[in-house]
DOTORDO-911310 format. One line per 3 residues: number of its first residue (from 0); their letters; for each residue z, y, x of C-alpha. Coordinates in pm, 1 decimal, always signed. Layout:
BEGIN
NUM = A = Z,Y,X | ... .
END
This chain:
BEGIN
0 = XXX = -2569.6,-423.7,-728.1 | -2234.1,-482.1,-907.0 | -2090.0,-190.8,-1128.5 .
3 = XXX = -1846.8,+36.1,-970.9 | -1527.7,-232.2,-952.2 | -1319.6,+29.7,-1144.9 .
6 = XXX = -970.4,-192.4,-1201.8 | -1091.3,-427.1,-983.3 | -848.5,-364.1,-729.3 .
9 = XXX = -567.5,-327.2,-1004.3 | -297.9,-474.7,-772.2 | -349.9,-145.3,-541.7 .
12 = XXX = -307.9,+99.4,-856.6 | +55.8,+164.6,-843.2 | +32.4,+403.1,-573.7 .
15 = XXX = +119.2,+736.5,-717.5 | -188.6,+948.7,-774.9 | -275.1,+1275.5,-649.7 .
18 = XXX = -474.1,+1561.2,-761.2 | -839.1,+1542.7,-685.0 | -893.0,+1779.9,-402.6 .
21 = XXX = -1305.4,+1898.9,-376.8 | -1520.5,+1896.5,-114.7 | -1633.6,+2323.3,-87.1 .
24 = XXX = -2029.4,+2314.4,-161.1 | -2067.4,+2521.7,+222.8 | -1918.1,+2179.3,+355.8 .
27 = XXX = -2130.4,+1905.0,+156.5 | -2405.9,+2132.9,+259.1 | -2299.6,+2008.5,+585.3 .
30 = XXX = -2274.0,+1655.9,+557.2 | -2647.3,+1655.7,+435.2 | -2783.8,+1769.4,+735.4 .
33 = XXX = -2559.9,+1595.7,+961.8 | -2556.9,+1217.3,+766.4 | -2930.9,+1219.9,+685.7 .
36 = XXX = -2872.2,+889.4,+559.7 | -2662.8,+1118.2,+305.7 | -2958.8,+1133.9,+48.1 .
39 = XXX = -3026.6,+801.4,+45.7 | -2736.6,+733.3,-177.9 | -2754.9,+703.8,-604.5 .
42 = XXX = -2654.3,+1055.2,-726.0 | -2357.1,+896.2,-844.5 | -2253.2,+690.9,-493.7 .
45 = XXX = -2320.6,+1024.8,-329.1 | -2068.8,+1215.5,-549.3 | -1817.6,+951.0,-488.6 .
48 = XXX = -1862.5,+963.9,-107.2 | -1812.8,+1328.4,-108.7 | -1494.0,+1308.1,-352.7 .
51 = XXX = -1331.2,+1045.8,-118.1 | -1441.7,+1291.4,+253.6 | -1231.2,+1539.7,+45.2 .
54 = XXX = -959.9,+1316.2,-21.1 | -973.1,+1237.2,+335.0 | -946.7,+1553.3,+463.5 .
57 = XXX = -654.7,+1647.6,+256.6 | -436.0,+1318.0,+299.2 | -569.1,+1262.7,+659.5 .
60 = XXX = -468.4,+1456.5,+1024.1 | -760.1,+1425.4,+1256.7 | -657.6,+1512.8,+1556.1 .
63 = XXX = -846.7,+1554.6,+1874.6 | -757.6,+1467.0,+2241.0 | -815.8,+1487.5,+2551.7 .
66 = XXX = -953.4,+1822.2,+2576.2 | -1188.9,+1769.6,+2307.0 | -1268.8,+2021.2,+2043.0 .
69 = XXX = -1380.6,+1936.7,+1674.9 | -1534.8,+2190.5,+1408.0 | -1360.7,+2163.5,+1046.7 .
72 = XXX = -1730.5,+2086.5,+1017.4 | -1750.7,+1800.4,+1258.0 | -1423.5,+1657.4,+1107.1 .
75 = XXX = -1588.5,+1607.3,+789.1 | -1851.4,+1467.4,+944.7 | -1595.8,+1193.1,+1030.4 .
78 = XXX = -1425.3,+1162.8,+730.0 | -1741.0,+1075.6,+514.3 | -1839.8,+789.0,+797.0 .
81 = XXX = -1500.4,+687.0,+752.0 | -1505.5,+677.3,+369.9 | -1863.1,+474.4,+344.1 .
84 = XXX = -1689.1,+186.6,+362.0 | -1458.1,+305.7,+56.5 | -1772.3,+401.2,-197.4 .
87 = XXX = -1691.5,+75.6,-420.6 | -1344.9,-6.3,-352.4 | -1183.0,+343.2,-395.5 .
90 = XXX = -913.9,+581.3,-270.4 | -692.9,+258.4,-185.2 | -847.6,+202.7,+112.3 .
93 = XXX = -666.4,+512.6,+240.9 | -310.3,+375.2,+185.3 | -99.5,+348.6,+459.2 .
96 = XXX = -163.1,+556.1,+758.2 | -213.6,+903.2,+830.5 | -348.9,+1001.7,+1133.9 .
99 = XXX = -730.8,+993.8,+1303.7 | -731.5,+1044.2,+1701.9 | -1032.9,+1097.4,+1847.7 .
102 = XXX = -1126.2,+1108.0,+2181.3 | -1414.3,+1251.9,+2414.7 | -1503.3,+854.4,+2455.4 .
105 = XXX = -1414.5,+577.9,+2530.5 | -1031.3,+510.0,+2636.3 | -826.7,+256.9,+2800.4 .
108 = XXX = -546.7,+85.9,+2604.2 | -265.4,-121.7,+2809.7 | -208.4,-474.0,+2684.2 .
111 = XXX = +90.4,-751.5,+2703.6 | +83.4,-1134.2,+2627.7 | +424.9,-1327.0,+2671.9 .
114 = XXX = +352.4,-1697.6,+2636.2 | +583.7,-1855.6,+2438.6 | +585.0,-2180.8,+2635.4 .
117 = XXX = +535.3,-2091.1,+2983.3 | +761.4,-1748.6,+2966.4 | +448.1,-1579.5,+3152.5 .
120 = XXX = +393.7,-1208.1,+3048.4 | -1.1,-1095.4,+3104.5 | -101.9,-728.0,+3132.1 .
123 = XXX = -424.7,-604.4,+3123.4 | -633.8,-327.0,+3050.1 | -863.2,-262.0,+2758.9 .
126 = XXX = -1144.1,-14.2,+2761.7 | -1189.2,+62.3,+2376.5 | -1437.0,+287.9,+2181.4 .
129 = XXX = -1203.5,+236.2,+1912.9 | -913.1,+100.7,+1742.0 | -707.9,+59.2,+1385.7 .
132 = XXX = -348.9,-8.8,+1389.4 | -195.0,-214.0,+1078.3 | +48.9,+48.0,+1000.2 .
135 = XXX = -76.0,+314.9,+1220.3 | -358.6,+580.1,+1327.4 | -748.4,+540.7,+1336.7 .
138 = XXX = -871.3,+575.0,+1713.2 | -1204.3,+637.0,+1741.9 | -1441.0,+765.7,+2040.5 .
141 = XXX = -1624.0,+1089.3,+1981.4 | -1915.4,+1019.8,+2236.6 | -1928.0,+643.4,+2030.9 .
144 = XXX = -1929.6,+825.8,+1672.7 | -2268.8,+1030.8,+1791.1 | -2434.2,+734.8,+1918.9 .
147 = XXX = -2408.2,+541.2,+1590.2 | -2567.6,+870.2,+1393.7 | -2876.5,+933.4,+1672.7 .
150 = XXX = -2979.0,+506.1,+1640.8 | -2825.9,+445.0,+1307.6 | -3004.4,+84.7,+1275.2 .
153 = XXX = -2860.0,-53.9,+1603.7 | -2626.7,-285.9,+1441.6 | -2324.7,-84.4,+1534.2 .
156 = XXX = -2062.9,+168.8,+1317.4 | -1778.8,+231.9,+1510.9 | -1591.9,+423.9,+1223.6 .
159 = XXX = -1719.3,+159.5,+953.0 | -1537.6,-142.0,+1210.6 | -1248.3,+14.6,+1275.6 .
162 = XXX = -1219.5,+95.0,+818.2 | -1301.5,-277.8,+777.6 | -954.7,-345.5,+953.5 .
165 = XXX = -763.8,-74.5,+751.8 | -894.9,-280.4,+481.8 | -789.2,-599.1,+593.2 .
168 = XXX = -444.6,-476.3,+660.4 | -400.7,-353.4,+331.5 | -257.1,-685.9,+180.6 .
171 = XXX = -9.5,-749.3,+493.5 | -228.5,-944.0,+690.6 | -492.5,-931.8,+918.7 .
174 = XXX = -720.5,-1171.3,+902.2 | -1064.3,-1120.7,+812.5 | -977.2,-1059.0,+430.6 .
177 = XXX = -947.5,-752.2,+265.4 | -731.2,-787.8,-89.8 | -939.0,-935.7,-336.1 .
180 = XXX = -913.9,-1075.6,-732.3 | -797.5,-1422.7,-646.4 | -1077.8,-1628.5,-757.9 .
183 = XXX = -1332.5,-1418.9,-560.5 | -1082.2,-1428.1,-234.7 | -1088.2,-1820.6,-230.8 .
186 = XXX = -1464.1,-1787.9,-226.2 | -1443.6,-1511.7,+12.2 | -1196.1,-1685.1,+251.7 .
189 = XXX = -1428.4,-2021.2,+204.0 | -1762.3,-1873.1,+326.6 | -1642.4,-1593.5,+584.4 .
192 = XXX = -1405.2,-1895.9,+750.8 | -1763.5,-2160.7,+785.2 | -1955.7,-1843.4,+864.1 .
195 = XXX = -1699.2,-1775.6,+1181.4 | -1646.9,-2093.8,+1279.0 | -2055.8,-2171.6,+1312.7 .
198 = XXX = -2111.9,-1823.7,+1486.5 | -1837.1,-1883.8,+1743.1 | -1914.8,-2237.1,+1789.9 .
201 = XXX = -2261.1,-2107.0,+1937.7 | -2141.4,-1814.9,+2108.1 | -1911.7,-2063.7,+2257.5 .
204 = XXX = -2192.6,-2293.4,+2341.0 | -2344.9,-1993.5,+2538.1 | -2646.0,-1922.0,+2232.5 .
207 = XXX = -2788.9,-1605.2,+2196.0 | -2692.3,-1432.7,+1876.2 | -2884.3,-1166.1,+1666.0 .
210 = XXX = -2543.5,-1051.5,+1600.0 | -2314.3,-935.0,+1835.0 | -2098.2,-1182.3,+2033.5 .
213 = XXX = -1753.7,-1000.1,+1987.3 | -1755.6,-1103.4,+1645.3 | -1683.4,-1464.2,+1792.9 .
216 = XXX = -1326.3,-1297.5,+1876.1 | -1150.2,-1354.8,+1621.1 | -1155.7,-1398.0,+1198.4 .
219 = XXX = -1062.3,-969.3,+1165.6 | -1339.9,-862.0,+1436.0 | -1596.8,-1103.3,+1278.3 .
222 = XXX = -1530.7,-921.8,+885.7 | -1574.5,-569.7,+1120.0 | -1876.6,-647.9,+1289.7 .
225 = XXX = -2011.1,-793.1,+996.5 | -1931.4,-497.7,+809.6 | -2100.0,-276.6,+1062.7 .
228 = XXX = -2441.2,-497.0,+1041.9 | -2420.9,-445.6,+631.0 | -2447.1,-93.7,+701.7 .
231 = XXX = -2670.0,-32.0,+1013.8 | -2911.6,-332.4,+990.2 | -2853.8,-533.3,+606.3 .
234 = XXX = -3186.7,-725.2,+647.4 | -3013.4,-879.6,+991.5 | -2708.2,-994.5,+812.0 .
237 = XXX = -2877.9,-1111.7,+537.0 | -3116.0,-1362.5,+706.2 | -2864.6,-1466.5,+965.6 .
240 = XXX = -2560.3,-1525.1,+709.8 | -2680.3,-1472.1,+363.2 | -2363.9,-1543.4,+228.8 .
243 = XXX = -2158.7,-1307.6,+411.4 | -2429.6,-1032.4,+313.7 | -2371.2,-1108.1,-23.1 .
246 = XXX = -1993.9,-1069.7,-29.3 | -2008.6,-780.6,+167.1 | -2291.7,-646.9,-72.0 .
249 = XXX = -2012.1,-700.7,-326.9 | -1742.5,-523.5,-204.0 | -1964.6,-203.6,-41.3 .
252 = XXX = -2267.2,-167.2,-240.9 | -2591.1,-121.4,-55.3 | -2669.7,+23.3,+263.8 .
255 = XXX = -2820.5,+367.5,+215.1 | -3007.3,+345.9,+592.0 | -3383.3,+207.2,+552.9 .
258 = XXX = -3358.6,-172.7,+465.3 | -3062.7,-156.6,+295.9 | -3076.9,-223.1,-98.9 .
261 = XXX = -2999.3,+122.9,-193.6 | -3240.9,+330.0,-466.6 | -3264.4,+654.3,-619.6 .
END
């Protein structure tokens, strides 16, 4: 794998930093029996996990709804899956938003289209297991989070999808590209945008796909998805869209869950 990018992301590094907070041993303890994929991880990608769940917790207000309850020790528990996405790219990745809500499961979301050209307003309803706003909370669905840990080589991450979009966001736009060095965003932009376009032309054409379809949705759901497969089944990504695997390699490391790339 590539070294830890540090400066790589230099255009980020004018947000004022903080004091370190740390991670009490009683609640790493913790995260080692509940993210068995945990040890897995180089000592050193471990201790940078745990450094950014701590960072999380402090910056971060996770707040449960709905009637449901969560343990400071369950709340860690999703601050780490929320920070595996973050183990190369850094404390950045947190700009911009403050707030997890979490919900017993899934939840319905009310949506609006006005049509420019025909003046028609549609409203529908969305049944979500989760959801990032640009400049607004994480949403994600308790019930949704547990099902990812008990089959975590599915192909699906809730908390790592909905972190791929805060990382999209995080240069103004969202659109399948998190902020890069230049030179490696052309390249980037280059082989996600023929990677998208070939998936959804055979989703379109009614294939079926080793990947799921929703990634056919749009540029910003195909980088989450895709994101999701790097960490729940690597070897999938990799021999359906080697290139994609690569970049994404690049920018999180290796998947600590058996056939990811990751070594003691």
């Amino acid at each position: 794998m590539c070294p830890h990018p540090a400066g790589m992301f230099s255009l980020l590094r004018h947000f004022r930093s903080r004091p370190a907070p740390e991670l009490p041993a009683d609640r790493a303890a913790d995260l080692a029996r509940d993210l068995p994929w945990l040890a897995r991880l180089r000592p050193e990608r471990r201790q940078r996990l745990l450094a950014l769940t701590a960072r999380f917790l402090a910056e971060k207000t996770i707040t449960p709804v709905q009637g449901l309850s969560l343990s400071p020790r369950q709340q860690a528990m999703i601050a780490a899956l929320g920070c595996l996405p973050l183990i190369e790219f850094g404390a950045e990745g947190l700009h911009g938003w403050s707030q997890v809500l979490v919900y017993p499961g899934a939840f319905r979301a009310h949506r609006s289209h006005h049509d420019a050209d025909t003046g028609v307003v549609t409203e529908w309803e969305d049944e979500l297991s989760g959801e990032a706003w640009e400049q607004g909370p994480l949403v994600l669905s308790w019930d949704d989070l547990l099902a990812d840990l008990a089959e975590p080589e599915a192909g699906y991450q809730l908390a790592v999808h909905e972190m791929a979009h805060k990382l999209d966001a995080l240069d103004g736009a969202m659109d399948g590209t998190p902020p890069l060095p230049a030179a490696w965003q052309r390249q980037w932009a280059r082989d996600f945008q023929a990677a998208y376009d070939s998936f959804r032309a055979r989703v379109q054409a009614g294939e079926e796909t080793a990947m799921d379809a929703y990634a056919a949705e749009a540029p910003e759901e195909f980088f989450a998805v895709a994101s999701e497969y790097h960490f729940s089944a690597p070897a999938l990504l990799s021999a359906e869209m080697p290139a994609v695997a690569d970049h994404l390699l690049r920018l999180y490391g290796p998947s600590p869950i058996p056939g990811g790339k990751e070594t003691q």
